[in-house]
N, C-alpha and C positions, 0 to 999 in steps of 0.2 A: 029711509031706514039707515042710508050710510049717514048722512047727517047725525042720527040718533046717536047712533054707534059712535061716533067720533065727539061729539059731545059728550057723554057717558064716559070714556076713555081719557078725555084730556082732563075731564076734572077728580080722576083718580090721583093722582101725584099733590094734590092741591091739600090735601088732608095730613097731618100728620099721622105717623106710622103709629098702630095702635099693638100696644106688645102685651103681654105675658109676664109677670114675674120669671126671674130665672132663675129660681129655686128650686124646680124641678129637679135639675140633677146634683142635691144635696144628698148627702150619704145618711142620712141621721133624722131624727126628730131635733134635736141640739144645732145641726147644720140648718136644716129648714126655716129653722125659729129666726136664729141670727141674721138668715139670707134674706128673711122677708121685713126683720126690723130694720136690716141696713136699706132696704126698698122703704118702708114705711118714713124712715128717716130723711130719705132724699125727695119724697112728697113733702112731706113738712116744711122744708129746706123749700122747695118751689112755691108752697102755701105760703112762707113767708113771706117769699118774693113778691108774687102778687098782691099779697095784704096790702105791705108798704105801698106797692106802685099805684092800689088803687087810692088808698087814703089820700098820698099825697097830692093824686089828682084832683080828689075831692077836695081838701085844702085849698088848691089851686084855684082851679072852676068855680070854689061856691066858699069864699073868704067872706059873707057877710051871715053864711047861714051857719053858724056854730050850732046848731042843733043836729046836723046831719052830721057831724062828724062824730058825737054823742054816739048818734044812733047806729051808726055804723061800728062802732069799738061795743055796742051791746049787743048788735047781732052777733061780731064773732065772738064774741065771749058767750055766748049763747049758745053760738054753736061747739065751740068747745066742749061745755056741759053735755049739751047733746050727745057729742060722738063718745065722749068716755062713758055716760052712762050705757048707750046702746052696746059700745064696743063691752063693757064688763059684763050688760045679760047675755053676749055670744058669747063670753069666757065662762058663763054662770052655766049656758045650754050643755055646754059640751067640756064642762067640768071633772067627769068621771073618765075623758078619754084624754090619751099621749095628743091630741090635737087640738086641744084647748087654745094653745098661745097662739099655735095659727092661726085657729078659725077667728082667733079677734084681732091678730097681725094683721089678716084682711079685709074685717070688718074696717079697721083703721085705717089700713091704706087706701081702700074704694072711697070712707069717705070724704077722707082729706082729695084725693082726687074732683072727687065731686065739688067738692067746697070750691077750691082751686079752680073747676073751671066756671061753677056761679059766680067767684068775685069777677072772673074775666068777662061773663057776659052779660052782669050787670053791670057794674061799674068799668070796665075797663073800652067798653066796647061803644064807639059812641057812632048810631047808623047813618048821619047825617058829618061824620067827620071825616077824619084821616085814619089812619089803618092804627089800632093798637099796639104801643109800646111793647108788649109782651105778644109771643105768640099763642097760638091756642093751644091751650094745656090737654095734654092727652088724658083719659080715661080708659082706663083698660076694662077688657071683658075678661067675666068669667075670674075676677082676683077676689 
């Protein structure tokens, strides 16, 4: 049992910290909105990082298969379409309320999140290799 215990405890620290937007203590609907695009912006900002780090891997690794790199710039581009459509039917849901821009401020942030950590653990994450370039990208709960 103390084995267990001590297993279960040491791989607590091993995880990145998983946070909350900090827009909670915004004074305003106008405050809120700004807090969670300046949040939405700095995912974007990590999503790009990742992109690049994974493409150029795949450049790297796989310099005879130009179709994968194709295929890789139409999935994100794909998923781009994605997230703005779904993000505009959560501004479309909740169009008659003062929380319209957030609820798709978050809809946008979660999914660029998400995006961000699929490129990490398809592409960036190799099981049979050396530890990835990039760390693991957090996903917050509950944004």
């Amino acid at each position: 049992m103390l084995l267990l215990a001590l297993t279960v405890f040491s791989t607590l620290g091993t995880r990145p910290p998983v946070t909350v937007p900090r827009c909670q203590t915004a004074a305003n609907t106008i405050a809120f909105d700004q807090c969670l695009g300046r949040e939405r912006d700095r995912a974007m900002a990590t999503l790009e990082r990742y992109r690049v780090a994974a493409r150029t891997k795949l450049a790297r690794e796989n310099p005879e298969n130009g179709r994968l790199l194709g295929d890789f710039d139409a999935a994100q581009a794909a998923w781009v379409a994605y997230d703005k459509a779904q993000c505009d039917a959560v501004y479309t849901l909740w169009q008659a309320g003062t929380i319209r821009g957030a609820m798709s401020l978050r809809c946008d942030l979660r999914l660029t999140q998400l995006r961000t950590h699929e490129l990490w653990s398809t592409w960036l994450v190799d099981e049979n290799g050396p530890a990835p370039a990039l760390p693991e990208p957090v996903v917050e709960r509950g944004s």
